[in-house]
KETIRO-277023 format. One record per residue: x, y, z of N, C-alpha, C, O in turn. Coordinates in nm, 3 decimals. Each point is the difference from the previous one (the first is absolute). Example, Ala and Ser with C-alpha at 12.3 -4.5 7.8 and 13.67 -1.06 7.14 Angstrom:
<lumvos>
<lumvo <1.319 -0.569 0.780> <-0.089 0.119 0.000> <0.090 0.120 0.000> <0.104 -0.002 0.066>>
<lumvo <-0.139 0.107 -0.138> <0.082 0.119 0.006> <-0.077 0.109 0.073> <0.051 0.111 0.017>>
</lumvos>
This chain:
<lumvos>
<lumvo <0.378 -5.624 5.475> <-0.077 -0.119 -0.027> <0.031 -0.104 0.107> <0.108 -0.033 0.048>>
<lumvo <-0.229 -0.008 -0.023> <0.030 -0.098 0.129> <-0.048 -0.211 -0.042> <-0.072 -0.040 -0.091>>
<lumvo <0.124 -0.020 0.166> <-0.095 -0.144 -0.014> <-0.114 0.018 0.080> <-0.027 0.094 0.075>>
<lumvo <-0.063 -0.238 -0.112> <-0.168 0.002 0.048> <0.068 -0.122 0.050> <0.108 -0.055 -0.017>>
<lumvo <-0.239 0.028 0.103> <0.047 -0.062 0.111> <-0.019 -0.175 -0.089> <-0.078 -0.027 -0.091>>
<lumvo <0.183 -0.069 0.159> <0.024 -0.168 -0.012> <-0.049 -0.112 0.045> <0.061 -0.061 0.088>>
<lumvo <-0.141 0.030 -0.123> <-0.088 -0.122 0.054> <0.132 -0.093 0.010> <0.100 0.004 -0.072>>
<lumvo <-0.123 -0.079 0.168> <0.148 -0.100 -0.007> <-0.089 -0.145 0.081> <-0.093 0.008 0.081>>
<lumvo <0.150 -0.114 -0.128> <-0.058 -0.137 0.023> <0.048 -0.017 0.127> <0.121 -0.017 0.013>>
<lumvo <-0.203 0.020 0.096> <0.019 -0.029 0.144> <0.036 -0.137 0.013> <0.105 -0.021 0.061>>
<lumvo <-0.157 -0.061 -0.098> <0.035 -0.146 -0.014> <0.131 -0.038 -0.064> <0.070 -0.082 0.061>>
<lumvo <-0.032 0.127 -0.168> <0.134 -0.012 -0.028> <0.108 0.130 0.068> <0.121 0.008 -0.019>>
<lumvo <-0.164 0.038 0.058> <0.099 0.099 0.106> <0.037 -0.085 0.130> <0.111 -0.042 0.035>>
<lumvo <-0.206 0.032 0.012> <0.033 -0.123 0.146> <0.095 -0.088 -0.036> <0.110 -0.008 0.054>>
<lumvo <-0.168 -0.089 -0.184> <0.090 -0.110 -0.024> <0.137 0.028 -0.029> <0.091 -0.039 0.074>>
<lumvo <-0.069 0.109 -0.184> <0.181 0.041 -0.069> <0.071 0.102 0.135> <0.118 -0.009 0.035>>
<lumvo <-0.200 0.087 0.015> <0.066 0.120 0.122> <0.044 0.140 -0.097> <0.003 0.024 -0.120>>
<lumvo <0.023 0.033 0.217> <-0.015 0.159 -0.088> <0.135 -0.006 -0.124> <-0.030 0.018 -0.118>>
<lumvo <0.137 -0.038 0.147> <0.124 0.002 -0.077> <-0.052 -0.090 -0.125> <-0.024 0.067 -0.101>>
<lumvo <-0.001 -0.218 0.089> <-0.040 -0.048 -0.102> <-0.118 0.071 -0.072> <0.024 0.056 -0.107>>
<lumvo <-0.123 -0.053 0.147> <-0.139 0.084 -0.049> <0.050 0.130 -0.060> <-0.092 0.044 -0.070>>
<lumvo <0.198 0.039 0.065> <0.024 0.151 -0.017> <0.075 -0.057 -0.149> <-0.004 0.074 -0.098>>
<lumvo <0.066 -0.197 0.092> <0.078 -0.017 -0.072> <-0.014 -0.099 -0.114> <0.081 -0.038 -0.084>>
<lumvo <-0.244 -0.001 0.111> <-0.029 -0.107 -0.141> <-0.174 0.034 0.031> <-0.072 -0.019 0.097>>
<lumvo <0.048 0.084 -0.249> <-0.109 0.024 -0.052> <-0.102 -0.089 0.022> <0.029 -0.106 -0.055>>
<lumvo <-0.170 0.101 0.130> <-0.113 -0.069 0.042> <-0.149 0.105 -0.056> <-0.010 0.121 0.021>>
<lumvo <-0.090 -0.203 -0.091> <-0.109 0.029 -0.066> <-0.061 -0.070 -0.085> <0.043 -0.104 -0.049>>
<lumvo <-0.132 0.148 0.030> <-0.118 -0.075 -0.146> <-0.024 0.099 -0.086> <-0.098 -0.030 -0.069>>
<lumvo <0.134 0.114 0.047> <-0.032 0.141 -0.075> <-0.045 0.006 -0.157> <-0.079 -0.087 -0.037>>
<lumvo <0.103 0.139 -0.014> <-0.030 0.011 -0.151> <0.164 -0.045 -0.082> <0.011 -0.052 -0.111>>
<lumvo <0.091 0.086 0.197> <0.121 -0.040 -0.086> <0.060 -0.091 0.117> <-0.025 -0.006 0.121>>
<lumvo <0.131 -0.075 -0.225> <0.070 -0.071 0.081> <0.166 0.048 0.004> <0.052 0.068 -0.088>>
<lumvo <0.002 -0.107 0.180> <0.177 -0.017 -0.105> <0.034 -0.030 -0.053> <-0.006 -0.123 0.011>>
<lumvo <0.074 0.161 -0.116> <0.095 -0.068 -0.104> <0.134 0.008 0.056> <0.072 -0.100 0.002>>
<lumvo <-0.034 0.216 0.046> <0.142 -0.008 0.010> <0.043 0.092 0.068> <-0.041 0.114 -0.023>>
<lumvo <0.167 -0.145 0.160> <0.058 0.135 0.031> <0.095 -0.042 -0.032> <0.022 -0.116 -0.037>>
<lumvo <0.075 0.231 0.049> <0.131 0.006 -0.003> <0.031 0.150 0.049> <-0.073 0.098 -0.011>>
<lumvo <0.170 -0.105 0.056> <0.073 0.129 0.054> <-0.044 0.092 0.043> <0.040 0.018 0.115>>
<lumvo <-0.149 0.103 -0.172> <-0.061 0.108 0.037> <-0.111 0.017 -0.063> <-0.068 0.095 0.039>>
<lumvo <0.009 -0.186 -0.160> <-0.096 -0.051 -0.060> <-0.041 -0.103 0.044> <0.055 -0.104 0.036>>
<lumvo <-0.210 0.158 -0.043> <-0.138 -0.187 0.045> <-0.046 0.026 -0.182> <0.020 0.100 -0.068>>
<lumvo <-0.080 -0.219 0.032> <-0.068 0.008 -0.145> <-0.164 -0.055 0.049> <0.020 -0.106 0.059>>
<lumvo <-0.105 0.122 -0.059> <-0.144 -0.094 0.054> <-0.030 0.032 -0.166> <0.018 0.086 -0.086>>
<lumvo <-0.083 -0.233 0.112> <-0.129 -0.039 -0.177> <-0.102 -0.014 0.040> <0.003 -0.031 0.119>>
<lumvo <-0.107 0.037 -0.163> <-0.146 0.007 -0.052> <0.015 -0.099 0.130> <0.117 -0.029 0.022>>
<lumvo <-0.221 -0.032 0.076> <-0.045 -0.139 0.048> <-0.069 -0.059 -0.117> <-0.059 0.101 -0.039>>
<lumvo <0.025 -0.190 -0.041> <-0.087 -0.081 -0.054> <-0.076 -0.106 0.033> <-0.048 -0.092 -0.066>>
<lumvo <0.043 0.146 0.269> <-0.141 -0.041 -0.012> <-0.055 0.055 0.166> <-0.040 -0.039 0.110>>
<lumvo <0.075 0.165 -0.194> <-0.083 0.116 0.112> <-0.109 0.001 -0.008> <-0.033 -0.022 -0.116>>
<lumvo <-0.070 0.040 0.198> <-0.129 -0.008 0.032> <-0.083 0.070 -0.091> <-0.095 -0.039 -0.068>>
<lumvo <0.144 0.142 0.079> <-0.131 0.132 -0.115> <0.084 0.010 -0.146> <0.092 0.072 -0.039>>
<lumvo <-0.177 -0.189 -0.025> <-0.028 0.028 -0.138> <0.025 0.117 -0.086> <-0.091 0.084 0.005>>
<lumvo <0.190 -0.057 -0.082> <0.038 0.060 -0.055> <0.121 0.146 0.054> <0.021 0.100 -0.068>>
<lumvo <0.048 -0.135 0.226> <0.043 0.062 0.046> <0.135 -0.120 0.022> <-0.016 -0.122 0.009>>
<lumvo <0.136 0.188 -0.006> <0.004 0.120 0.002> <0.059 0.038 -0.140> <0.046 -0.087 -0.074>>
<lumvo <-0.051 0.230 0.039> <-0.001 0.030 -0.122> <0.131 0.010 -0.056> <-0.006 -0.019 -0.121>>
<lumvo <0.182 0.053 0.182> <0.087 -0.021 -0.054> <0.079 -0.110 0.017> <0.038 -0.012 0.116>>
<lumvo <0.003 -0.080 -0.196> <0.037 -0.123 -0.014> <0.189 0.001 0.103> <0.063 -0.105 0.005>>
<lumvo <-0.021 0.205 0.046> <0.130 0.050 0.081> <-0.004 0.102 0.040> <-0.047 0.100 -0.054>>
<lumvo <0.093 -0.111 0.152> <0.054 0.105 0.098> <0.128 0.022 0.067> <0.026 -0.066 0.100>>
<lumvo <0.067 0.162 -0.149> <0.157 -0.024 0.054> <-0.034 0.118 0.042> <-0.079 0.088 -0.035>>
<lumvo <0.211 -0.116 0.177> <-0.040 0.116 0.118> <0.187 -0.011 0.023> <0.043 -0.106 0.045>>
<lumvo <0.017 0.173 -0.065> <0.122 0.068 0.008> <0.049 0.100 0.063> <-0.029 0.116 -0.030>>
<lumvo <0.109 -0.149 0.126> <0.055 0.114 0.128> <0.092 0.075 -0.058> <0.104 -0.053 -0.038>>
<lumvo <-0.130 0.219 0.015> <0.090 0.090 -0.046> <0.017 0.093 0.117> <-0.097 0.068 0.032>>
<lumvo <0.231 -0.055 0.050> <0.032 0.031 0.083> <0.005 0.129 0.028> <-0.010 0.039 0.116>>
<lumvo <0.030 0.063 -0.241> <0.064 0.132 -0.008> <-0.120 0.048 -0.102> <-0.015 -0.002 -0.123>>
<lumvo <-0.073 0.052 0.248> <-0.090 0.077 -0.082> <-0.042 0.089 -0.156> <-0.089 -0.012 -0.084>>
<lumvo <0.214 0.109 0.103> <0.010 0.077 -0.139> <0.015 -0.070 -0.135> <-0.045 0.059 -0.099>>
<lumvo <0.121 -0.214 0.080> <0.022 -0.086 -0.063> <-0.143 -0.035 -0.079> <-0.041 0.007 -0.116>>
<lumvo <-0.016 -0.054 0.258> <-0.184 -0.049 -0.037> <-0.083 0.067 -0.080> <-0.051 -0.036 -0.106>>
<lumvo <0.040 0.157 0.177> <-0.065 0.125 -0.095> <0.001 0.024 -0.080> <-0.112 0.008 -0.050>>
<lumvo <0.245 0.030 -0.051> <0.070 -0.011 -0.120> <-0.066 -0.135 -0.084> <-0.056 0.005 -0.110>>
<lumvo <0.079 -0.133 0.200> <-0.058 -0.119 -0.121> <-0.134 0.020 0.021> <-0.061 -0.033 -0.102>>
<lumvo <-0.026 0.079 0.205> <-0.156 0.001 -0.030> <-0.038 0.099 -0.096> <-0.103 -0.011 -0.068>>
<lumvo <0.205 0.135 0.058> <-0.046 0.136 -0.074> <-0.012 -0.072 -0.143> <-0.098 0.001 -0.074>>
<lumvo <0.239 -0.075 0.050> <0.007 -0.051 -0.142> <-0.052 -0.160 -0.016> <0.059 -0.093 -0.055>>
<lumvo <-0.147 0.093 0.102> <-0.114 -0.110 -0.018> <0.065 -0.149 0.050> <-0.089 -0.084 0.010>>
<lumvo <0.213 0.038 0.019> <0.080 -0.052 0.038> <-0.065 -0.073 0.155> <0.080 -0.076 0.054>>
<lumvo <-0.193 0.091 0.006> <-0.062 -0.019 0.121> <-0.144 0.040 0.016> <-0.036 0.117 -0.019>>
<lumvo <-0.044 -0.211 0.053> <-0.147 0.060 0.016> <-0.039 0.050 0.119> <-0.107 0.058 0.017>>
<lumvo <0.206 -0.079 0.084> <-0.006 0.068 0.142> <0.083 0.015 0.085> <0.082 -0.091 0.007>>
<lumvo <-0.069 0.185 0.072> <0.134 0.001 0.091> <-0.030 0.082 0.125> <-0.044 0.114 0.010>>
<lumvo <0.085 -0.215 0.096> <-0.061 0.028 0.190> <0.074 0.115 0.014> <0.113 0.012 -0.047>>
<lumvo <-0.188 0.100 0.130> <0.108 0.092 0.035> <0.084 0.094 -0.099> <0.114 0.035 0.029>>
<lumvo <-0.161 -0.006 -0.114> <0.035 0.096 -0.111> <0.038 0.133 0.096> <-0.066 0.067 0.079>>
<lumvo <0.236 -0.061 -0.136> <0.034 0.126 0.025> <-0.064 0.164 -0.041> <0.024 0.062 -0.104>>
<lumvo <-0.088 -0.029 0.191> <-0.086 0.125 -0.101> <0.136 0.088 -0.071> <-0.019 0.057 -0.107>>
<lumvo <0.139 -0.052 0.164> <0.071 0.089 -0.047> <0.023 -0.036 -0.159> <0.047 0.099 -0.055>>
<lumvo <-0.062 -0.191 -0.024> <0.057 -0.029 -0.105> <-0.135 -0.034 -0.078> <0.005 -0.036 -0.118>>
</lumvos>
């Protein structure tokens, strides 16, 4: 499984420079941040994203699990709704 490609704000890339820009979240999207910490981002709903009635889940936590086989195991047992790079062996 691979990423699709990143639209990234040229205008705020120039301004902050690559190191800042890599390192603090820039967009208008459907969610915003709520919160990082450590190896977890949390984004909520925007409430006042453009298209009406989108977007449809009110959070989104995105959590870095380092050791593949670990991941698998919590997606098998419902514990995760997705996971990058799934070890096929397990």
């Amino acid at each position: 499984m691979g990423y699709g490609g990143t639209i990234i704000s040229m205008k705020a890339h120039k301004e902050m420079g690559n190191d800042a820009y890599s390192a603090t979240p820039v967009g208008n999207g459907p969610f915003q941040i709520e919160t990082k910490k450590g190896t977890e981002v949390v984004l909520a709903k925007h409430p006042e994203y453009w298209r009406p009635g989108f977007p449809k889940l009110d959070r989104v936590v995105y959590r870095a699990i380092p050791d593949r086989p670990p991941g698998c195991r919590r997606l098998q047992k419902g514990e995760l709704d997705f996971v990058t790079h799934p070890d096929p062996r397990t």
